[in-house]
C-alpha positions, 0 to 999 in steps of 0.5 A: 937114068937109062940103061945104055944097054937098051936096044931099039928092036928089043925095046920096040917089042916090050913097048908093044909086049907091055902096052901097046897091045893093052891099049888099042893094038896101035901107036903113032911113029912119033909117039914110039920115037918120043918113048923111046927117046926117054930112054936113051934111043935117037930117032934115027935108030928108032926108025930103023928098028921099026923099018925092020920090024915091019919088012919082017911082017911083025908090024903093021902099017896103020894111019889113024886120022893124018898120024902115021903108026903101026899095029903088031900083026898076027904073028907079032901077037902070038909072039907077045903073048908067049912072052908075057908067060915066060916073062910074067907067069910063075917060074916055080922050080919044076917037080922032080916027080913030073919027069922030063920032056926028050927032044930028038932032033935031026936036020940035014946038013944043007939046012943049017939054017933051020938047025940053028933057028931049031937050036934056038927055040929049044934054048928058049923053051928051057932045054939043054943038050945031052948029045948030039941032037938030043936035048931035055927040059922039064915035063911041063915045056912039052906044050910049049915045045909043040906049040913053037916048034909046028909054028916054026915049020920045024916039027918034021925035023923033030922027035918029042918024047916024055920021059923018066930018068934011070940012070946011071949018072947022078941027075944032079951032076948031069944037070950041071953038065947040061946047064951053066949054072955059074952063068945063070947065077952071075946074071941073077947077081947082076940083076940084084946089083942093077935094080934092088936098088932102083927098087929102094929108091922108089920105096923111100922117094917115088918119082914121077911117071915118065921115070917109072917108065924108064925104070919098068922098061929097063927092069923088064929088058934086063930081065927077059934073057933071064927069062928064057935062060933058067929053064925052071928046073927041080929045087934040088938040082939048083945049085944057088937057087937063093940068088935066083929066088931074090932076083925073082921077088926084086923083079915082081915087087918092082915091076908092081910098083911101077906098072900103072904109072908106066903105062900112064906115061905111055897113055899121056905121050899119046894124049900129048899128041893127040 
């Protein structure tokens, strides 16, 4: 079954993030119209995601014999793969010891829209703001931060620092001030509600491929905005870390399960018209 809260710009990006660039960095339109037509998606809507898509330059236009498809250019690239850390690598609580990255940021006011957009990376890299303009993360978003922000155009607006915390509030209540918890913590339960057991249908009756596929793709769209939601902090400023922690396994165990006979219902798609 899928999930009616799938979208097609976003589902374009993870069909791209967790197979097209593992098979050859090209798939033909139709192909990506019958994929995303298992989960729910009408070709019309397709089509405009992927004109969007490609106006914006992520895609890129490629004929292969008399099939018309698409590569992810470039940028596109560099965009999954920052994905596939986030989504994918370890998101172990951070070490309180290692610190926190400060960033202090400044934009005029006749550039809101750079303001908003270095907002948005911020928030995507884990960080929370403690006053106006100044945001923290953990120490180990630092790489990152630099890495995004220069390739936004937005470094010259922005003033990045490492630092200890001193006081006087108790970190543990400044963190809760800074992030919502209680959101984070709701979207962790949904997770669980939606696809521990999807995961325990799989564990007692398998299904066949084309529904692996279905269920990785849901999985890993339900889970990327959590991704980049939990910024990854210390264990002992983490009110509920347990629900969190059980969301995590679901996922990996899930994901797991179904990865390979994802992608050779993607791989059997292609042959199919091929």
């Amino acid at each position: 079954m899928s999930d009616t809260r799938l979208q097609p710009r976003s589902v374009i990006v993870t069909v791209f993030g967790a197979f097209v660039q593992r098979t050859g960095n090209w798939i033909a339109v139709a192909d990506l119209v019958s994929l995303l037509g298992d989960l729910g998606i009408e070709e019309p809507s397709v089509r405009a995601a992927v004109a969007r898509l490609k106006k914006s330059g992520l895609l890129l236009p490629v004929t292969r014999g008399s099939a018309a498809g698409y590569s992810a250019g470039p940028d596109f690239l560099e965009i999954l793969r920052d994905g596939d850390s986030r989504i994918f690598a370890s998101r172990r609580p951070a070490d309180i010891e290692d610190g926190w990255v400060l960033a202090s940021f400044s934009v005029p006011e006749s550039e809101r829209d750079r303001r908003y957009r270095l907002r948005t990376h911020l928030q995507s890299l884990g960080f929370g703001s403690i006053g106006a303009g100044v945001w923290i993360a953990p120490r180990r978003a630092l790489v990152d931060a630099r890495r995004i922000l220069e390739r936004g155009g937005l470094s010259e607006y922005v003033h990045l620092f490492t630092a200890s915390y001193a006081g006087f509030e108790e970190i543990a209540d400044l963190a809760s001030r800074t992030w919502d918890f209680a959101e984070l913590s709701r979207s962790y339960s949904e997770f669980l509600q939606v696809h521990l057991p999807v995961l325990e249908r799989w564990t007692e009756t398998p299904g066949n491929d084309g529904e692996a596929f279905v269920d990785y793709v849901s999985a890993l769209e339900r889970w990327r905005p959590l991704a980049y939601l939990d910024p990854g902090l210390p264990r002992e400023l983490q009110p509920e870390a347990g629900v969190r922690d059980q969301a995590a396994a679901v996922f990996t165990e899930l994901t797991t399960e179904l990865e390979h006979r994802a992608l050779l219902h993607v791989l059997t798609t292609s042959r199919r018209r091929g």
